[in-house]
C-alpha positions in Angstrom: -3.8 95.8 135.5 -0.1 96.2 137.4 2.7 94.8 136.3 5.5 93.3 138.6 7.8 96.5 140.2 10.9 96.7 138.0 13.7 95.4 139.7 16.2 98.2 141.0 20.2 98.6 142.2 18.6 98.3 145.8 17.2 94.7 144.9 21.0 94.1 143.4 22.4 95.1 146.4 20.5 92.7 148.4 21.1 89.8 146.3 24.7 90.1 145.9 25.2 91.1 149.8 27.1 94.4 148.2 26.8 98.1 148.6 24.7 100.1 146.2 27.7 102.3 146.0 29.6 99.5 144.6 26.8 98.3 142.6 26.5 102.0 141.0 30.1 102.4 140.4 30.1 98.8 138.6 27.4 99.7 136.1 29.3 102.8 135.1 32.3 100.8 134.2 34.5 102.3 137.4 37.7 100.5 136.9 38.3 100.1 141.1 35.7 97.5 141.0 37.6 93.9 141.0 36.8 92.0 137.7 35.0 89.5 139.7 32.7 91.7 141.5 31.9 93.5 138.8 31.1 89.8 137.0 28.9 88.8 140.1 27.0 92.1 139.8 26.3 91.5 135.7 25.1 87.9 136.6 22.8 89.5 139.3 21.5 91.9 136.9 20.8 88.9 134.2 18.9 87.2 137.1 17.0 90.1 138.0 16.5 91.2 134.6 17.8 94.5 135.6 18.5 97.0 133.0 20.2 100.8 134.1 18.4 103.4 133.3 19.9 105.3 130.5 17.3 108.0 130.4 18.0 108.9 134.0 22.4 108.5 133.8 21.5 111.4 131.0 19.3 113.6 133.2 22.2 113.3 135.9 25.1 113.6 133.5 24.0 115.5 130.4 26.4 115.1 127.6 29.1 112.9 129.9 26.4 109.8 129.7 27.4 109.6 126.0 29.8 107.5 124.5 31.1 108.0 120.7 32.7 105.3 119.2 34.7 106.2 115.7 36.3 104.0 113.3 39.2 104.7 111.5 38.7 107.1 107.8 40.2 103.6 106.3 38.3 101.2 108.4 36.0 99.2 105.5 32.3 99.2 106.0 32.6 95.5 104.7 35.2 94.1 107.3 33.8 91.8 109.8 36.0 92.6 112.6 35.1 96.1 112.9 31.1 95.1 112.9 31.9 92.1 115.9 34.2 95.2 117.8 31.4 97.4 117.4 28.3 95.3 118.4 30.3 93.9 121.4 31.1 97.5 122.8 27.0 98.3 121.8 26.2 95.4 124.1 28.6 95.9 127.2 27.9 99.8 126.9 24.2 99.8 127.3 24.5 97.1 130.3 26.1 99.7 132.0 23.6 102.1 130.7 25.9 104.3 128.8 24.1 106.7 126.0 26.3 105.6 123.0 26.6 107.5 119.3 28.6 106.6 116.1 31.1 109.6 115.3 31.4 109.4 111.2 35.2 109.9 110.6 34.6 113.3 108.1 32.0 114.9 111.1 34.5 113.6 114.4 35.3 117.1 115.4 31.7 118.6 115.5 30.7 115.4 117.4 33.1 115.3 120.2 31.6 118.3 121.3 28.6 116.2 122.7 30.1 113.5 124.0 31.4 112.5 127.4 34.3 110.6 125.9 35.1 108.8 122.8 36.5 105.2 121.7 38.9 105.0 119.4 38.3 101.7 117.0 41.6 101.1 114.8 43.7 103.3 115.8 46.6 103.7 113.6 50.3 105.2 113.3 49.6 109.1 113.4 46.1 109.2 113.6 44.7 112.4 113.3 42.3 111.4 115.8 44.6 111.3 118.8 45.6 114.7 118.8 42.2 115.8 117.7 40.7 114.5 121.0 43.4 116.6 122.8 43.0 119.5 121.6 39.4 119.6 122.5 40.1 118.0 126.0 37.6 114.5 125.5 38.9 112.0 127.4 39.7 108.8 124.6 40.5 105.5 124.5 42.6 103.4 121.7 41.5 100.4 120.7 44.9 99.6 118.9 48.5 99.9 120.0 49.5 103.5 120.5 53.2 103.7 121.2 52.8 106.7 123.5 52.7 106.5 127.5 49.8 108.9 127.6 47.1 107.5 125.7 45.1 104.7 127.4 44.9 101.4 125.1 43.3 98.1 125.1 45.1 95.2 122.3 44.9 91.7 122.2 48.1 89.9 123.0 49.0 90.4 119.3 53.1 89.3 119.9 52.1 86.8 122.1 49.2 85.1 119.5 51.9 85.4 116.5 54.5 83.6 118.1 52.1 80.8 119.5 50.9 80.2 115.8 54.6 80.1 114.7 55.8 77.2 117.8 52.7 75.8 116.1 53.7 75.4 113.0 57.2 74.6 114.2 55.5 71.8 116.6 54.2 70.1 113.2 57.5 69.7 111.7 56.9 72.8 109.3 60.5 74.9 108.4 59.3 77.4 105.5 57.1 79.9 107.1 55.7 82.4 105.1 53.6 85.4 106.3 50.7 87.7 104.7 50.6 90.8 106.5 47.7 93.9 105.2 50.0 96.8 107.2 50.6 97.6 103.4 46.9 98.0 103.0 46.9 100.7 105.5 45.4 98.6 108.4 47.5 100.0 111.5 50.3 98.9 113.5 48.6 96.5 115.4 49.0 94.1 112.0 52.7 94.9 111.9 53.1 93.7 115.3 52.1 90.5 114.7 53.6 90.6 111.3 56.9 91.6 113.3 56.7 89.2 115.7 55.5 85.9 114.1 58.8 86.8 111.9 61.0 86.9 115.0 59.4 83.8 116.5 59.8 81.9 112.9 63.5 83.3 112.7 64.4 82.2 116.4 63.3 78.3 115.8 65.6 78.4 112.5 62.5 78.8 109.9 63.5 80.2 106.4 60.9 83.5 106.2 59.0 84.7 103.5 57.0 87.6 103.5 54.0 88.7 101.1 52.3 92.3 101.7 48.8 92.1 101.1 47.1 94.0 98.0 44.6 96.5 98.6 40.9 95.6 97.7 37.5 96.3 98.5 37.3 93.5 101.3 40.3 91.8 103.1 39.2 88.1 102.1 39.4 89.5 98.3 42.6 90.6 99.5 43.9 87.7 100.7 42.7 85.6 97.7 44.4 87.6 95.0 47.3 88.1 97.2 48.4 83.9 97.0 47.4 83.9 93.1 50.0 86.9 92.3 52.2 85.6 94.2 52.0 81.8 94.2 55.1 82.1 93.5 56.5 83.5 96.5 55.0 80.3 98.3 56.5 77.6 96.0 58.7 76.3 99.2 56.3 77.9 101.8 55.0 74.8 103.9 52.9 77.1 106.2 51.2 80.7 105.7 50.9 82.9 108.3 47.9 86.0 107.7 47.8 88.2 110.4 43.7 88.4 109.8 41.1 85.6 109.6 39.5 87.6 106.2 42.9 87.3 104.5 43.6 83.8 105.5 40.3 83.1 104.1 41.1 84.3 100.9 44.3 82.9 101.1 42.8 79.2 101.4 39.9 79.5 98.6 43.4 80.5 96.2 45.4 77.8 97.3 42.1 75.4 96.9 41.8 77.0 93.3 45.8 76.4 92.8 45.1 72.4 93.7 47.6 73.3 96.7 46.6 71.1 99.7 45.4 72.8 102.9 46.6 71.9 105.0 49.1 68.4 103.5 50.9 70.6 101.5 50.8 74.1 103.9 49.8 74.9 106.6 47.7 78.2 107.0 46.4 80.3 110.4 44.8 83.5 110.7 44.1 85.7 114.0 41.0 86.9 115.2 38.6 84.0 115.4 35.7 85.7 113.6 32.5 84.0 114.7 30.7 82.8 111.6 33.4 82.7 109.2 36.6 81.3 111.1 34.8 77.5 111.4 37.4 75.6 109.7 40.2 78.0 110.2 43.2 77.4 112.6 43.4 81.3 114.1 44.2 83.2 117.5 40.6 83.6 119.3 40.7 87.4 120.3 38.3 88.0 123.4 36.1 90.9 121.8 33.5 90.8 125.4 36.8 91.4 126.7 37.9 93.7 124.9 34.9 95.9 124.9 34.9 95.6 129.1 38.3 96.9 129.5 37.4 99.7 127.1 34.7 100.8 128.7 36.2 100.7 132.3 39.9 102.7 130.5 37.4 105.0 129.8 36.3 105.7 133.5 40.1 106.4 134.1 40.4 108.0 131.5 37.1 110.5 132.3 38.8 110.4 136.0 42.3 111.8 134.4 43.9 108.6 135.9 47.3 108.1 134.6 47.2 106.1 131.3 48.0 102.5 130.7 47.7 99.7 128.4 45.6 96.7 128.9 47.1 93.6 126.8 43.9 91.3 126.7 45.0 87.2 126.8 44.0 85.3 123.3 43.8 81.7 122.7 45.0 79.3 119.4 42.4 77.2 117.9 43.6 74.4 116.3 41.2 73.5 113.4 41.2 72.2 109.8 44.0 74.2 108.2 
């Protein structure tokens, strides 16, 4: 018995009244396609139920189809935010019908050598990776702020979501700002931004700063937890905390619950990331990870292309919730 003719870029084309030229160079993530044609293409494709061939970009690219994505040697296996990264840039790679593989951190060099090009998840200060990549000439893409003109990058606005949870705080009549920050844990710069610039914001509206580094532990929520009950301490004036992760704000709140501390009558307490299933309650800086993953994907076209690099600075949003 036939089945119904699957539906094909030709059947796109007509529907969206664009060339199949534009459609193709959509659904390989070609950054000159306008964000909103590329979005009116993906909606056509979800009408159509059209999904790219990945078998066939292979046969016509070989190797180049595929995608690696790595993680950092110090990324945990446990941490939430790396899984969310990861499944998002899963889902938006095979839309566009990218082959994708997982590099492990201790085999990276013997896997770039069959891949097309490689995304970089939590990039860090000298990461070994970044020069490794070089060397063997595979185009890369940071997800993580790389202070260096030539390496292509997507971050959230992490400056700009740090200082809107400080005016926050400020906004509710809060003056003793204290802020957790995991950079000590190893977690990259990216923390350290916001750690850097929630401290700048606090210091420009006249808030007395305190700041706590995180200690190490087998996930960042345990972190956060043990963190407040060493150092309760440090937050005896503290009327608002700060953690520049939603894990560590998590644990900070169970500790303050467990010090009979009121969240959030007595302090205030935000996070950033807005990590769907855990960050419910939590007042944190929604990070776009659909977002995220898109402008990776279409960075690594450029990048593939040997486009000049840049940085793409992806918005984020406050939540105002419980705490």
């Amino acid at each position: 018995m036939g089945g119904m003719l699957q539906p094909t870029q030709y059947d796109i084309a007509r529907l969206t009244g664009l060339s199949q030229a534009t459609i193709s160079r959509a659904l390989r993530g070609d950054a000159s396609v306008q964000p909103q044609t590329r979005a009116r293409i993906m909606a056509a494709c979800a009408t159509l139920n059209y999904r790219p061939s990945m078998g066939a970009r292979i046969l016509a690219e070989g190797q180049r189809a595929i995608i690696g994505i790595s993680l950092s040697r110090d990324a945990l296996p446990t941490d939430r935010y790396v899984t969310i990264l990861h499944q998002s840039l899963l889902k938006e790679l095979g839309a566009s019908g990218w082959g994708v593989t997982l590099l492990a951190a201790d085999e990276l060099e013997a896997g770039l050598a069959g891949v097309g090009a490689v995304i970089l998840i939590g990039v860090n200060e000298d990461d070994a990776r970044l020069a490794l990549c070089r060397s063997l000439g595979v185009p890369f893409v940071a997800i993580g702020y790389v202070d260096d003109p030539q390496v292509f990058c997507v971050i959230p606005d992490d400056d700009g979501g740090a200082r809107m949870v400080v005016r926050h705080f400020h906004a509710l009549g809060r003056r003793h700002f204290a802020i957790m920050s995991s950079y000590a844990t190893g977690h990259g710069p990216a923390m350290s931004r916001r750690a850097r610039a929630a401290t700048d914001e606090a210091r420009a509206l006249g808030l007395s700063v305190t700041r706590i580094d995180a200690l190490a532990d087998v996930t960042h929520t345990l972190s956060g937890y043990r963190t407040v009950l060493r150092g309760a301490a440090l937050l005896a004036d503290a009327d608002c905390l700060f953690c520049d992760s939603d894990e560590l704000a998590l644990g900070a709140v169970r500790a303050l619950a467990d010090l009979d501390i009121a969240v959030p009558a007595t302090i205030s307490v935000a996070g950033f990331d807005d990590l769907p299933g855990l960050s419910r309650e939590l007042t944190t800086i929604r990070q776009d990870f659909p977002a995220i993953a898109r402008a990776a994907i279409a960075l690594t076209a450029e990048a593939r292309a040997d486009d000049p690099a840049r940085t793409v600075v992806v918005p984020v949003q406050l939540m105002l919730r419980r705490t």
